[in-house]
N, C-alpha and C positions, 0 to 999 in steps of 0.2 A: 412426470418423470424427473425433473429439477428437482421439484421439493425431496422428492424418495433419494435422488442422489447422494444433495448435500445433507438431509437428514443421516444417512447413510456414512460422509464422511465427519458428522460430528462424532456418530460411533466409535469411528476408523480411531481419529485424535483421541479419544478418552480409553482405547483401547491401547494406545500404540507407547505413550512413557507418560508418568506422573508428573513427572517432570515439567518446568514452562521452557520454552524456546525463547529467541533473543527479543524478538517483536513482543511476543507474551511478557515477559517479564519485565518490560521497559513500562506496561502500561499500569503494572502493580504499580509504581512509584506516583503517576499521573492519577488515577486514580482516588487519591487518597484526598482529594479537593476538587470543588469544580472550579474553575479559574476561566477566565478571558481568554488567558494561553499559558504556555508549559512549556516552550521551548524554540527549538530548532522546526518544529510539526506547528501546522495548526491545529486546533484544539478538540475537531468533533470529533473525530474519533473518541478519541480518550472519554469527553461526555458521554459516547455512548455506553462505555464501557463502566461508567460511572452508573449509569440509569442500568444494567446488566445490572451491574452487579446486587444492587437495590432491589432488584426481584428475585436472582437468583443467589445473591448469597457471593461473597468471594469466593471464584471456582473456577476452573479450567472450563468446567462446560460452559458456564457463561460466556466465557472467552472465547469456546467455539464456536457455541451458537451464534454468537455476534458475528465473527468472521464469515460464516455460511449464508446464516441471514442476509447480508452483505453481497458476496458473492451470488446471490440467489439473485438480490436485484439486478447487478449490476446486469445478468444474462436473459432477466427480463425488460431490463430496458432494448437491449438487444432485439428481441425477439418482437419487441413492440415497433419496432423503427422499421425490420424486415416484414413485419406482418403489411407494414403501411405501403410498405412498398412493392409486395408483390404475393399478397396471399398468406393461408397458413403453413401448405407446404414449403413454401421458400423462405418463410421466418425459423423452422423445424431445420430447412437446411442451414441457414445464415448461421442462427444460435448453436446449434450441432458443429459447427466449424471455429467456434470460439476455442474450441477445446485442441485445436491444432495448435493454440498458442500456450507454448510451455510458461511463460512468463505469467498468465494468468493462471493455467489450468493446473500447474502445479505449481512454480513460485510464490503465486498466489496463496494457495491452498497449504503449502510445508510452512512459510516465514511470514508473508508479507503483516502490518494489520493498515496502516496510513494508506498504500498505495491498493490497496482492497475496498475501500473507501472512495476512491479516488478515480477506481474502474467501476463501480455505481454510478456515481455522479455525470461523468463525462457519458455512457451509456445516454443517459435519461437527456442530460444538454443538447444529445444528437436530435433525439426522440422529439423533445418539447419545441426544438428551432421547427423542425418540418413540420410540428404542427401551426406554429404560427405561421410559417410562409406560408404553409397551404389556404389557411381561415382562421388571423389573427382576431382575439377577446380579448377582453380586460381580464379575463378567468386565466388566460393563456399566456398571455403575458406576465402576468402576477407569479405563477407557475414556473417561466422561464427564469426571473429576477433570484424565485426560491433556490431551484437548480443552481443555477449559477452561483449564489452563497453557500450553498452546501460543496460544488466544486472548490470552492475557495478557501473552506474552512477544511476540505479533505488534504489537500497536497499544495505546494506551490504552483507545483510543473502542470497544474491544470489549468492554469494561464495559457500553455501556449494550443491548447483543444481551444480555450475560447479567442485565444486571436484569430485560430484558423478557422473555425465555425462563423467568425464575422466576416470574415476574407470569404469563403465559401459563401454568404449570405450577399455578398456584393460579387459574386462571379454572376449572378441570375435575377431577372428583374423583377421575379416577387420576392428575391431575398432584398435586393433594396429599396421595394418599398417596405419594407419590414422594417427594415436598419433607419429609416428616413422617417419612418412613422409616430404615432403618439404611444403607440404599445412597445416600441422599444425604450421611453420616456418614462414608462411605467418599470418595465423591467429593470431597467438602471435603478429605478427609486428607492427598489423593494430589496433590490438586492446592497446596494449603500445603506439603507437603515439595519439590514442584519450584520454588515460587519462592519460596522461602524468601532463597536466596541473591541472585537479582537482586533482589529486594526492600531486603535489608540494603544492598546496591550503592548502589540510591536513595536511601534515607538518607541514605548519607555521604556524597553527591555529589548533592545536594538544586539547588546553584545551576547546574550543567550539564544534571540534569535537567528544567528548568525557564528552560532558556535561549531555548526559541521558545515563551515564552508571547503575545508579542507578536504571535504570528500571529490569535490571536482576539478581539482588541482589546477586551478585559477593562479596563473603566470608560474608555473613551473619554469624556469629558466631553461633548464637541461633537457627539457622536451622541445623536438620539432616546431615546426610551424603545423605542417600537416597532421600533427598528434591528434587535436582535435577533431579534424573533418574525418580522417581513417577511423577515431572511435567511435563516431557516429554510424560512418557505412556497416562501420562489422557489429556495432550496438541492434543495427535497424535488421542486417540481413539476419541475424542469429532473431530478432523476436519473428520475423515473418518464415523462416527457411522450411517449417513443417510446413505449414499451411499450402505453401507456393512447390512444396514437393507432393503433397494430396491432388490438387489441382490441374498440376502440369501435364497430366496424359489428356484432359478436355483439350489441351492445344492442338492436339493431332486429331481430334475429333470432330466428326460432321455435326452440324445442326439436327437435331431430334426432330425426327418425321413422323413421331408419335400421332395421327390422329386425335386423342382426346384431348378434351379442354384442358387447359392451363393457364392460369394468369399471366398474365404481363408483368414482368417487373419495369416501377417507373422511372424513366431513363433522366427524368429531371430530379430525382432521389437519388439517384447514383451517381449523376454530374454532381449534386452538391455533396456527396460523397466524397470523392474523387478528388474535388478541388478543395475540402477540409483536409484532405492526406497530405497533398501537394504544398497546401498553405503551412501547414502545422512541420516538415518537414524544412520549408525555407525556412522561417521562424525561429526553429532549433539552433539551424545551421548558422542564422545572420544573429542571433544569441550568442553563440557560442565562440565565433569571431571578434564580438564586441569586449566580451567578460575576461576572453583568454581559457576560457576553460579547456581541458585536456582531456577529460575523464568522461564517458556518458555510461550509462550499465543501461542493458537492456529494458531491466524494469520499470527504468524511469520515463520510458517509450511507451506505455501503457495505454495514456489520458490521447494518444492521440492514432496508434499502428490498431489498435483494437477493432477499427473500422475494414482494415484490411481482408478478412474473410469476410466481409458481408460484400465489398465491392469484387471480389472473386465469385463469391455465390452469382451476385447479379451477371456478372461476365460470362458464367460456365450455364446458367439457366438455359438458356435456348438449346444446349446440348445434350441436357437432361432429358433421362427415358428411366422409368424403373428402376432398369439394372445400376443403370448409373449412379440414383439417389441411393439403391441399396450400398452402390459400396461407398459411397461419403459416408452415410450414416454405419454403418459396418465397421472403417477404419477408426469413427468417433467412437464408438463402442469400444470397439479394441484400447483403444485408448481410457477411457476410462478406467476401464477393469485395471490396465495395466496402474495406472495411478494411483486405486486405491490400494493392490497389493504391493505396489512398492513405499507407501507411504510411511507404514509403520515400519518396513526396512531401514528407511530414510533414516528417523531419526532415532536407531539406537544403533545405528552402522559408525564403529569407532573409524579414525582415520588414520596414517601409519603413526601419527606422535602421539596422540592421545584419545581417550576412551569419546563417545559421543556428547556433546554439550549436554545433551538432555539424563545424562547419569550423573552430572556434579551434586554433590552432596549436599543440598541447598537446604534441607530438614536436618542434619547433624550441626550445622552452621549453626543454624535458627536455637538448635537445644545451647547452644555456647554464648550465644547471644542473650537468651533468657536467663539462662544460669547467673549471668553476672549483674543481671536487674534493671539492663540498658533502655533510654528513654526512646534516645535517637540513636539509627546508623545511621552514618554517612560512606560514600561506596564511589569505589569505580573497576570497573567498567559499570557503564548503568544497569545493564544486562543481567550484570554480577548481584546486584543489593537487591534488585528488584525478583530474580529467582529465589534469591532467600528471606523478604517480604513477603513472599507468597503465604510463609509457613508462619512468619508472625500475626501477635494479636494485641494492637493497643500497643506497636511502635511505628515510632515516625521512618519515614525512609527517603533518604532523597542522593543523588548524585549533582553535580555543578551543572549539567544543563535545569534542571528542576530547582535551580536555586529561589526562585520566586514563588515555590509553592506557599500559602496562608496557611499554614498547619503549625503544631505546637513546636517548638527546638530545645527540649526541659534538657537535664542532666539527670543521668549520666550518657554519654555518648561513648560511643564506638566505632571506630573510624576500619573499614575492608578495604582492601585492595588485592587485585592481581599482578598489575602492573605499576612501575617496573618492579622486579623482582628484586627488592630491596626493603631494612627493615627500617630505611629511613621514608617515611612518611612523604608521598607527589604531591607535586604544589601544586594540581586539581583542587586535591583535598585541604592543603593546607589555606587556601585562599577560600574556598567554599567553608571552612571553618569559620574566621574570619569575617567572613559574609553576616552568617547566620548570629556569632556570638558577640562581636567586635572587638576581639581580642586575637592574638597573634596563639598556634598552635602549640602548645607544650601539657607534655613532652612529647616529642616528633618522631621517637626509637619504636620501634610496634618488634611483636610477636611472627615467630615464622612458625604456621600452623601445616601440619600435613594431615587429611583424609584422605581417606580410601574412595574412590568413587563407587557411586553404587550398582552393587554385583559386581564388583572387579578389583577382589581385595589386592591383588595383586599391583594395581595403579594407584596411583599419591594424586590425590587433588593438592594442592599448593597454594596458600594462600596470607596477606598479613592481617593482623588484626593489631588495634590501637584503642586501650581505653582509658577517656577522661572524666576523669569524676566531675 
């Protein structure tokens, strides 16, 4: 039923705009090299995207597939944790309830591509720990070190799944001897030799690593003290509010006097459950007090709230009869359906200022681009050079986070932007100029270009253009 699903939403996406979205088009620029690293993200993603594309060719479906692909694991990682822990009917519930969470089950699925990566990895880190506390191997171990580099090469914020999956392994005495063991000795090993090398990357490119720190507004002065702790509570309640609203009529509910068999689900899987939530939630909290940060967005709750309906499943299991599974699994249904036909809504639904991102003229661009015989763009918003990348062939493309891409920087160049809406050229670009040629930017005057977005000749896409010979 997964695979027909997301098979099913690759469809959805190649049916629903030609067009790339923000995440998609960021990874045309990454893309065009494999690298240690790329930016403000770590890097595997973008490799995957890299190996995508090398079979299928630069293409949207690649893109999808990949995404799906992805999401595919991530809900069988899921499925493999709850199967462990209480059969296959209550892995069918656990994983059927992923989808109460809008952050994955659509977020996921409309923008995300790093934090879709990122809900894989942490899935399987659940998965792989309880295998070893149950009956630690050197196979198992080896396994968990992989996991755990693959966490670490997907997102940052998958740090704090694995502080709290260690917290969790030291709340239980087969989790510490685990933690105390020679297989977590191995694990450590396996996983240091794989990132060894994206690691040293960060280093030497410390100020690109750290170019969207701005997004967590770290010591905003004019913000509260309480800023941060309130954007967390309302971060946390908004990723969990469906799930915890599916569930809440079990509260009123008697224990199922069903007669026939049913599994046990096991109560020492769900404590260490429970106290990775607990853990991962301090974590955040005593994070976010230290850094000063202000900002949290729901999706970056991901690596660690994902756990949340499977410790609800295991909660509401002994209340289950039938009826009952029928309407979890009923409401998840509903829910899907509803996802897939809102999805291609989604993204060609204008908003009141302007026409849908996925109708920018990103192929008229690319014919304007050609015409004038350019080597290299250079762009920002990233978003922006990397949707009109899509349409080139045999040009360079980069924005100032991807200033360290290995790729050629020939002349003639051409310098895009959106922002600011000025024909004087942003010192993004003029410094990424610079970078790349080691020379100061002239001339700095650009072009105020208008298109039609497409199908909507009535709207002006807006945009500057700069070329140096």
């Amino acid at each position: 039923m997964l695979c027909v699903y997301f098979a099913l939403q690759v469809a959805i996406r190649l049916l629903s705009s030609a067009n790339l979205g923000l995440d998609e088009a960021e990874q045309i620029i990454a893309a065009q090299s494999l690298e240690w690293g790329y930016g403000p993200q770590p890097p595997l993603y973008s490799w995957l995207v890299v190996a995508f594309f090398s079979v299928f060719g630069k293409s949207l479906f690649a893109l999808s597939l990949l995404k799906n692909a992805t999401l595919l694991l991530g809900y069988l990682g899921v499925w493999f944790t709850a199967k462990r822990m209480g059969g296959k009917t209550f892995a069918a519930l656990a994983t059927a309830s992923i989808i109460f969470l809008p952050q994955i089950s659509w977020e996921a699925q409309r923008a995300l591509s790093h934090s879709v990566l990122l809900f894989a990895a942490a899935s399987w880190t659940v998965y792989v720990t309880l295998l070893c506390i149950d009956k630690p191997t050197l196979l198992r171990a080896a396994a968990l070190g992989g996991v755990v580099a693959i966490g670490a090469l997907a997102k940052f914020n998958y740090f704090f799944l694995l502080a709290a999956v260690l917290i969790g392994c030291l709340a239980q005495p087969a989790g510490r001897r685990l933690v105390f063991s020679r297989y977590a000795v191995i694990s450590i090993g396996v996983a240091a030799v794989l990132l060894f090398m994206p690691a040293l990357w960060m280093v030497q490119n410390q100020d690109l690593l750290f170019s969207r720190v701005h997004k967590f507004g770290i010591h905003r002065v004019e913000e509260p003290w309480y800023a941060g702790p309130f954007s967390l509570l309302r971060a946390s309640i908004s990723f969990i509010a469906v799930s915890l609203a599916v569930y809440l009529p079990f509260l009123f509910l008697r224990r199922s006097e069903d007669k026939a068999p049913k599994a046990e689900v096991n109560k020492s899987a769900c404590q260490f459950l429970l106290a990775t939530l607990l853990a991962a939630i301090t974590v955040i909290f005593l994070a976010m007090v230290m850094s000063g940060t202000t900002v949290v967005k729901d999706r970056w709750l991901q690596p660690t709230l994902f756990v949340f309906p499977v410790i609800l499943a295991g909660w509401a299991w002994p209340r289950m009869t039938p009826n009952r599974l029928a309407y979890v699994f009923g409401i998840a249904g509903a829910c899907t359906l509803a996802i897939m036909i809102a999805m291609p809504i989604n993204m060609n639904r204008d908003s009141t200022k302007r026409p849908s991102a996925h109708k920018i003229p990103s192929s008229a661009i690319a014919e304007r681009v050609n015409a004038n015989g350019v080597a290299v763009v250079l762009g920002e918003p990233k978003e922006f050079v990397g949707a009109v990348g899509y349409h080139l062939e045999d040009v360079t493309i980069t924005s100032h986070e991807y200033a360290a891409l290995r790729i050629p920087f020939n002349r003639p160049v051409m310098l895009i932007w959106r922002h600011p809406r000025d024909t004087e050229a942003p010192d993004k670009l003029k410094r990424l100029y610079e970078r790349l040629y080691g020379e100061p930017l002239s001339p700095t005057t650009a072009t105020k270009v208008e298109l039609p977005y497409e199908g909507r000749s009535g709207a002006t896409f807006t945009y500057y253009e700069l070329l140096v010979e």
